[in-house]
C-alpha positions in Angstrom: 0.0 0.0 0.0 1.4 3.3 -0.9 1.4 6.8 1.3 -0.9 8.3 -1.2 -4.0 5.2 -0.6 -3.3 5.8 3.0 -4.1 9.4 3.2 -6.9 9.0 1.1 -8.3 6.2 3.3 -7.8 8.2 6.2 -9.2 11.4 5.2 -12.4 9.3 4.1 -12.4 7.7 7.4 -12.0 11.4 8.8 -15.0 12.8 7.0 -17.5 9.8 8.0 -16.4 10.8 11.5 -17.1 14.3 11.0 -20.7 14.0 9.2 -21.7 11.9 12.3 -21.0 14.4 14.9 -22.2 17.0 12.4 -25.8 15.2 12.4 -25.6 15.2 16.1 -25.2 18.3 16.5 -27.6 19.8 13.9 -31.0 18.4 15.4 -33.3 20.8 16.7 -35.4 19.4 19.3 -33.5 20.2 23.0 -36.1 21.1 25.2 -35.0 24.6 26.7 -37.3 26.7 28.9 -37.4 29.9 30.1 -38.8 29.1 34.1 -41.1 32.5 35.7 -40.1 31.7 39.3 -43.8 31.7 41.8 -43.0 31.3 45.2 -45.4 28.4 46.9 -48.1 29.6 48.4 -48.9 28.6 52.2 -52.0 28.5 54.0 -53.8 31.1 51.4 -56.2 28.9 49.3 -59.9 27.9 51.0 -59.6 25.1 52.8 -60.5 21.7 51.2 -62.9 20.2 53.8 -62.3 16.6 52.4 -58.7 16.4 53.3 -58.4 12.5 52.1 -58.4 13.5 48.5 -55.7 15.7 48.5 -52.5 14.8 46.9 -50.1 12.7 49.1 -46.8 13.5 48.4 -44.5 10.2 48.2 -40.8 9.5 49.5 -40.0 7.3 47.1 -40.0 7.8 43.0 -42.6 5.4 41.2 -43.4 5.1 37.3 -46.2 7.0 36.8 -49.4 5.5 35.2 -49.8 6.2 31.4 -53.0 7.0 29.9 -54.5 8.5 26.7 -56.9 11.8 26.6 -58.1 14.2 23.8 -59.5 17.5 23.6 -62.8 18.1 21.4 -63.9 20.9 19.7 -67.1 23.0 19.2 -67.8 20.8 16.1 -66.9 17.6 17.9 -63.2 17.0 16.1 -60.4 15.9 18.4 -58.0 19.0 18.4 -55.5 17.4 21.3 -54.3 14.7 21.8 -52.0 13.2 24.1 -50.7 10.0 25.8 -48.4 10.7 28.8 -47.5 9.8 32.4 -47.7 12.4 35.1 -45.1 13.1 37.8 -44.6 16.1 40.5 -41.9 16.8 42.1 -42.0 18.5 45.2 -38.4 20.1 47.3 -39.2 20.2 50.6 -36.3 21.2 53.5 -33.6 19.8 51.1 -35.7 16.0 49.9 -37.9 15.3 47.0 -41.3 14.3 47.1 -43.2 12.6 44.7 -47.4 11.9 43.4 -47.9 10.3 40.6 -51.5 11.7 38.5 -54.1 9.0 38.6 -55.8 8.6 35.4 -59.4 7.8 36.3 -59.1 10.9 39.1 -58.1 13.4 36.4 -60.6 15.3 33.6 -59.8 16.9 30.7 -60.6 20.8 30.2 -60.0 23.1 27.7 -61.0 24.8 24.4 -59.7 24.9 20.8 -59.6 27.4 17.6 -57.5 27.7 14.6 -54.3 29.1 16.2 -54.1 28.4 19.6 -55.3 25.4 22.3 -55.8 25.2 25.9 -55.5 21.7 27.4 -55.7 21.3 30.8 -55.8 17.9 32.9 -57.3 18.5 36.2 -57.9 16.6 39.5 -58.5 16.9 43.4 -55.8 19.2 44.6 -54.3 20.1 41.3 -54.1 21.0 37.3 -51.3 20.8 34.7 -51.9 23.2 31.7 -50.7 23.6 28.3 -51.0 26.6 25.9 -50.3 25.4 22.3 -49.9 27.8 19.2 -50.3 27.2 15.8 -47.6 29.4 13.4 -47.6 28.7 10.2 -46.7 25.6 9.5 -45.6 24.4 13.6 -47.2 24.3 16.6 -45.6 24.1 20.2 -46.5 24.8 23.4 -45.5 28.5 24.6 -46.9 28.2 28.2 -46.7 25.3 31.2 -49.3 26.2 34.5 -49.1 23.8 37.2 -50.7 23.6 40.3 -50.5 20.9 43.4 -52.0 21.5 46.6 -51.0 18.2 49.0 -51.1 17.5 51.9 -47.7 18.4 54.0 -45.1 16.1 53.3 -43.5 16.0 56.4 -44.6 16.7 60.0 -43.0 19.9 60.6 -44.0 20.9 56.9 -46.7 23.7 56.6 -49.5 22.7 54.0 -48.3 24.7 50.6 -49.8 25.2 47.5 -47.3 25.1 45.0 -47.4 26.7 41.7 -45.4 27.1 38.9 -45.3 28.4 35.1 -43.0 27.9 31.7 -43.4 30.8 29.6 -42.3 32.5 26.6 -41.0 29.1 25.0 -41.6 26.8 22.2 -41.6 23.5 23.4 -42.5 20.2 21.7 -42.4 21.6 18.4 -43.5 19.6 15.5 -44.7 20.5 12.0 -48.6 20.7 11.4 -50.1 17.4 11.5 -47.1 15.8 13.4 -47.0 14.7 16.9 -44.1 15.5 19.5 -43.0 12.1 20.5 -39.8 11.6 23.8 -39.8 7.8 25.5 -37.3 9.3 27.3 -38.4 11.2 30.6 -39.5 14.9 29.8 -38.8 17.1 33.1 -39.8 20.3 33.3 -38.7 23.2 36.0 -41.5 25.1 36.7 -39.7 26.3 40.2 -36.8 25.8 41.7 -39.1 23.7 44.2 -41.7 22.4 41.7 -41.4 20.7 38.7 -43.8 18.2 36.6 -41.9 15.0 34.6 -43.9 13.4 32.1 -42.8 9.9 30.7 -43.5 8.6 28.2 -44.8 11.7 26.1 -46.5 12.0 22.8 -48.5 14.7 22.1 -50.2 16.8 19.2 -52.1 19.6 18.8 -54.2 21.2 15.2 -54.5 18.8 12.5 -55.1 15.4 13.7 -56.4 13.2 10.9 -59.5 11.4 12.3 -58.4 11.9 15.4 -54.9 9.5 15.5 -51.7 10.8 15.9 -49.4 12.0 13.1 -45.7 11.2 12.7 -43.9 11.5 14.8 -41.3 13.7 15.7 -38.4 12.7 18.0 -37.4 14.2 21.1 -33.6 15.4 21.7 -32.9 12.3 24.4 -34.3 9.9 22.2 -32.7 11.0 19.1 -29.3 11.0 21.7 -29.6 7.3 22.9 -30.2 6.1 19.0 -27.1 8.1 17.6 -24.8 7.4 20.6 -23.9 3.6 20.2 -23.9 4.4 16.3 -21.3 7.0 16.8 -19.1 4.6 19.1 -19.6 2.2 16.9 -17.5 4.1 13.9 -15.6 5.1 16.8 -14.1 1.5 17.0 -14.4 0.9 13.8 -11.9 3.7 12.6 -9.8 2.9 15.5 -9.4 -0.5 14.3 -8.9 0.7 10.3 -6.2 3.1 11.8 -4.5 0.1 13.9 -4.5 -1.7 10.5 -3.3 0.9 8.5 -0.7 1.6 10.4 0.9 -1.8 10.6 0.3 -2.0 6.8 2.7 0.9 6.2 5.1 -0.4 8.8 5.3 -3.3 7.4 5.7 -2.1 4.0 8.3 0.2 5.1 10.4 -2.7 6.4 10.2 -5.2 2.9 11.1 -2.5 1.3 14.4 -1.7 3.5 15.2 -5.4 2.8 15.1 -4.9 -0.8 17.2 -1.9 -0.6 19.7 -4.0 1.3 
């Protein structure tokens, strides 16, 4: 093999390398958001007289249950759809607490026009909203509310309301008639006390052909843990063509000291 097939291998290996990371790089679906910090409220909100249904916060982190609710409009169309598990996450004198949404405890609330949706899940002692836009051809959601009123985690815990929003953002973006689709968890920090996970999450507003989900379109985590082992993969594999290049030329380099000799 001569120096010249050797750099051209090389540099071809070099450029597989860089269209990888380049891919990697280029997709635009982090989840960012811009967090309007509410301070918890205590002791301010009517008191709920049956004090069995409030949210009981947890110790211990479960899965949350998953489960599948829409969104009608005036003319009966399904204008949201979504299919999710619901977790909040309390801080509470320096430990996280947990409640998981139940499904058959929780409605479904909202309205719909051409340009913007309001879908709201709420249940005893709480909601979780979302604001979606439509703009031209994406929608995405441009505000988070979230509200939990349980019951104190702890016995020298006061009995809070907490509260929290996401504003001013464009999250789970997808092109009309696609869904936003993460298997991966979904946190968002709605406080630096509060936040709401949600796993697994697929979810579409505007445009939902007879009601079913579109394609989907796939979060930043997911997209992550599918490139990663693909990337370490050529990894290896051009670490191994370099090992063998090099004691190609090596070798080469010797036979043709012998000759000389």
């Amino acid at each position: 093999m001569t120096h010249t097939s050797c750099h051209i291998a090389l540099l071809l290996l070099l450029s597989s390398m860089q269209w990888l990371g380049s891919s990697l790089a280029s997709n635009p679906l982090h989840l960012s958001a811009s967090v309007e910090e509410v301070p918890a409220i205590i002791n301010s909100d009517p008191p709920i007289t049956n004090l069995s249904k409030r949210p009981v916060l947890q110790t211990k982190e479960t899965a949350p249950p998953q489960f599948l609710c829409i969104l009608k409009n005036l003319q009966g169309k399904v204008c949201v759809r979504a299919s999710l598990g619901v977790e909040y996450v309390v801080r509470e004198n320096k430990k996280n607490y947990y409640f998981n949404v139940n499904p058959s405890a929780t409605r479904v609330t909202g309205y719909c026009n051409n340009q913007k949706a309001v879908f709201s899940l709420e249940f005893y002692g709480g909601s979780l909203e979302f604001t979606f836009i439509k703009e031209g051809d994406l929608s995405y959601v441009s505000k988070v509310n979230a509200l939990l009123k349980p019951l104190a985690p702890c016995k020298n815990c006061q009995n809070k309301t907490y509260v929290g929003v996401i504003n001013h953002d464009k999250l789970f973006k997808a092109k009309n008639g696609q869904s936003f689709q993460c298997k991966s968890p979904t946190t968002l920090l709605l406080a630096s006390y509060f936040k709401v996970k949600l796993v697994p999450l697929q979810i579409q507003a505007f445009d939902l052909a007879n009601g079913a989900f579109g394609k989907e379109v796939e979060c930043w985590d997911d997209y992550n843990k599918r490139m990663i082992p693909i990337i370490l993969g050529a990894v290896a594999v051009a670490i191994c063509l370099i090992a063998i290049l090099t004691y190609v030329l090596v070798r080469e380099r010797r036979n043709q000291g012998y000759e000389q000799l």
